[in-house]
C-alpha positions in Angstrom: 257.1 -19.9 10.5 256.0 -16.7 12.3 257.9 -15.0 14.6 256.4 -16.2 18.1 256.2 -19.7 16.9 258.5 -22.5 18.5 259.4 -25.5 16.4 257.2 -27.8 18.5 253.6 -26.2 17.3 251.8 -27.3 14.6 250.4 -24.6 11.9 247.1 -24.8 10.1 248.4 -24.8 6.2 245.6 -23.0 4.5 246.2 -23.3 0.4 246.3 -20.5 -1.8 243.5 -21.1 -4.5 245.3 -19.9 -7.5 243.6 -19.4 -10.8 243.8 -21.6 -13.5 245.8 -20.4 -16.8 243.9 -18.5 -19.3 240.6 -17.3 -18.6 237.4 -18.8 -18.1 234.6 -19.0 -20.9 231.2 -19.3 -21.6 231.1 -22.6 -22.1 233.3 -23.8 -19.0 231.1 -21.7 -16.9 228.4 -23.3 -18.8 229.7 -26.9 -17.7 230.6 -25.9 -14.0 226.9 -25.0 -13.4 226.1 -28.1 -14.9 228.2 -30.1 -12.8 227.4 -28.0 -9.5 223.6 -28.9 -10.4 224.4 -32.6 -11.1 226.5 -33.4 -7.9 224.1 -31.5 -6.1 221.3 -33.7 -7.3 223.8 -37.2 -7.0 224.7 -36.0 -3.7 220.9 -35.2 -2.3 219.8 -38.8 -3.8 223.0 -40.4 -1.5 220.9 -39.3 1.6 218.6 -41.5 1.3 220.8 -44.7 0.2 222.2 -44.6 3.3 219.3 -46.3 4.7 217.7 -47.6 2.1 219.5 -49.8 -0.8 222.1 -48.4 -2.9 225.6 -47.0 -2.8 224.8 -43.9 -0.5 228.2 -43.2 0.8 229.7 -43.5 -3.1 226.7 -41.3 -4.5 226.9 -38.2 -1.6 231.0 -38.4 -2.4 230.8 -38.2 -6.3 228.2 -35.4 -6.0 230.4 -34.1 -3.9 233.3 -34.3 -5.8 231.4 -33.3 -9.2 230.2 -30.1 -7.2 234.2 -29.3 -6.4 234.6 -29.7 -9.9 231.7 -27.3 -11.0 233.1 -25.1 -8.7 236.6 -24.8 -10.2 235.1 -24.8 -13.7 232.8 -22.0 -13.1 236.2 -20.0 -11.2 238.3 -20.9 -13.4 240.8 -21.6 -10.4 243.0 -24.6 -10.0 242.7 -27.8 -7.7 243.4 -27.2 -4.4 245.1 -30.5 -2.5 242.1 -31.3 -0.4 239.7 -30.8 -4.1 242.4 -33.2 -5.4 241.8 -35.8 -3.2 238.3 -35.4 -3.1 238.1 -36.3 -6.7 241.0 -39.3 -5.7 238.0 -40.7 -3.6 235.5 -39.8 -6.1 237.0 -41.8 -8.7 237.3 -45.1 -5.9 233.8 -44.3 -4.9 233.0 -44.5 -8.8 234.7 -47.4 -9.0 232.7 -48.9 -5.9 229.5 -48.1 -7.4 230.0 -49.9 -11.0 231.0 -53.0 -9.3 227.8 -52.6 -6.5 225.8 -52.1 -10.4 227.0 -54.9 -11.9 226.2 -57.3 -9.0 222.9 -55.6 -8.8 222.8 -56.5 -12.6 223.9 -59.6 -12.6 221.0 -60.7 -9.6 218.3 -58.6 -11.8 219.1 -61.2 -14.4 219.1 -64.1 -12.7 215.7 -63.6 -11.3 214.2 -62.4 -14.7 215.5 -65.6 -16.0 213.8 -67.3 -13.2 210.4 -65.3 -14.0 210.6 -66.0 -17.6 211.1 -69.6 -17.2 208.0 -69.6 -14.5 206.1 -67.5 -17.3 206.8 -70.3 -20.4 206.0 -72.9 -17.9 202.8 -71.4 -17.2 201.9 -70.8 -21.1 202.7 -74.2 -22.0 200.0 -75.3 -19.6 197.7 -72.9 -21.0 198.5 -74.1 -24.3 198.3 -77.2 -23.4 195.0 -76.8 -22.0 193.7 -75.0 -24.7 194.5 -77.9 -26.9 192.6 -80.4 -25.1 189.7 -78.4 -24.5 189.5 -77.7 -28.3 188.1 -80.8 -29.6 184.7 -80.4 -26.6 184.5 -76.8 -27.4 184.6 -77.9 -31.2 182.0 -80.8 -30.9 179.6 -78.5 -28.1 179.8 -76.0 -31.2 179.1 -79.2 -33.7 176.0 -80.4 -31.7 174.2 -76.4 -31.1 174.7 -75.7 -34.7 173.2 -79.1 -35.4 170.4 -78.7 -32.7 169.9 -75.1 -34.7 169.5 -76.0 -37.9 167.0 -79.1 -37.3 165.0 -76.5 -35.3 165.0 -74.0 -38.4 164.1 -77.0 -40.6 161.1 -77.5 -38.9 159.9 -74.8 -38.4 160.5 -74.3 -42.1 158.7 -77.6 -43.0 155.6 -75.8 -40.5 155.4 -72.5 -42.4 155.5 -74.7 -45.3 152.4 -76.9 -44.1 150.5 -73.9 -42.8 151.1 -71.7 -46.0 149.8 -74.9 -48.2 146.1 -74.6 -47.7 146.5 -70.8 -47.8 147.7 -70.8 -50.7 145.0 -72.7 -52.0 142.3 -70.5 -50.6 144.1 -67.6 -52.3 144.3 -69.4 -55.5 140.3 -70.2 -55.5 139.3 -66.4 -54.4 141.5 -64.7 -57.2 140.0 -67.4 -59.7 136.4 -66.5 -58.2 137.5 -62.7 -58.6 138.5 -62.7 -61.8 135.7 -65.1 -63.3 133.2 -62.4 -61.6 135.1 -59.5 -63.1 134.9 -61.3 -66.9 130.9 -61.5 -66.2 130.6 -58.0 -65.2 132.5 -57.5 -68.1 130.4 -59.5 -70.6 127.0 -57.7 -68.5 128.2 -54.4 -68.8 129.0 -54.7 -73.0 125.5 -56.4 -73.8 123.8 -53.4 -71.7 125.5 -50.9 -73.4 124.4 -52.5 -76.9 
C-alpha cells in the first residue's frame, strides 16, 4: 500500500506480464500470428452476427480470446488473470456456439428431409406420367411410320409404272441402234470387196 494511502481506498491492481519459461521459437511465433490473424478474422465476422443470424456475441469473444492467445504465443509471456478469463469465457462461448450449430443442424435436416420427400413425390408423378403417355407417344410413332412407308410404297409403285414404258422405248432404240450398226457393218465390208 503506498505511503499516502488510507485503508478505505481502493487501488487499481495492474498485473505484471511475466514471460513464459524458456524462450520463444519459430514455430510458436509462427502459431501466434496465426492465431492473431484467425481471431481477428472470427472476431470481424461476429460484427455482423449481431444483427443478422448467427452466434455474434460467441464469434467476436473466441476471436477475441484466440487473438490473446496469439498474442502470448508470439511474446512468449504468460497469462495474465484478465487473458485467463477471457479464454474461461471463450471456451463457454465455444460451448454456446456448437450447441447454436447443432440446432441449426438438426433444422437444416429436417427441412432437407422435407425437400427430398417433395422432390420423390414430384418424380413419381413424372414417372408416372411418363408411363401413361408412353403407350400414345408409342402408337402416334406406330401410325407416322405406317403413314410413311405406304407413302414411299407408292411412290415406289409410280416410279415403277412411269419407268415401265421407258424402259421399253430404251429397249427398242438400242435394238434399232444396233441392227443399223450390223448393216453399216455388212455395207461397209461388201464396199471394200
Amino acid at each position: 500500500m503506498p505511503e499516502n494511502a488510507t485503508p478505505t481506498e481502493s487501488q487499481v491492481v495492474i498485473p505484471e506480464v511475466l514471460p513464459m519459461e524458456g524462450e520463444s521459437t519459430f514455430a510458436k511465433k509462427a502459431k501466434g500470428v496465426a492465431q492473431v490473424a484467425a481471431g481477428s478474422a472470427l472476431t470481424a465476422a461476429g460484427i455482423p452476427m449481431l444483427v443478422l443470424p448467427g452466434p455474434g456475441v460467441a464469434a467476436i469473444v473466441g476471436g477475441a480470446a484466440l487473438v490473446s492467445k496469439g498474442n502470448r504465443n508470439y511474446t512468449g509471456r504468460a497469462a495474465t488473470p484478465l487473458e485467463e478469463r477471457l479464454d474461461e469465457a471463450a471456451s463457454k462461448a465455444a460451448g454456446l456456439a456448437a450447441d447454436a450449430a447443432k440446432q441449426t443442424a438438426g433444422k437444416a435436416g429436417e427441412k432437407a428431409k422435407d425437400a427430398a420427400l417433395k422432390t420423390g413425390a414430384i418424380a413419381r408423378e413424372a414417372a408416372e406420367m411418363a408411363a401413361t403417355s408412353a403407350p400414345e407417344v408409342a402408337k402416334g410413332f406406330t401410325q407416322g411410320a405406317t403413314t410413311a412407308a405406304h407413302v414411299v410404297s407408292g411412290a415406289a409403285k409410280s416410279v415403277a409404272c412411269e419407268a415401265k414404258p421407258l424402259f421399253t422405248s430404251l429397249k427398242r432404240a438400242t435394238g434399232a441402234v444396233l441392227s443399223s450398226a450390223k448393216q453399216a457393218a455388212r455395207g461397209a465390208a461388201k464396199s471394200s470387196k
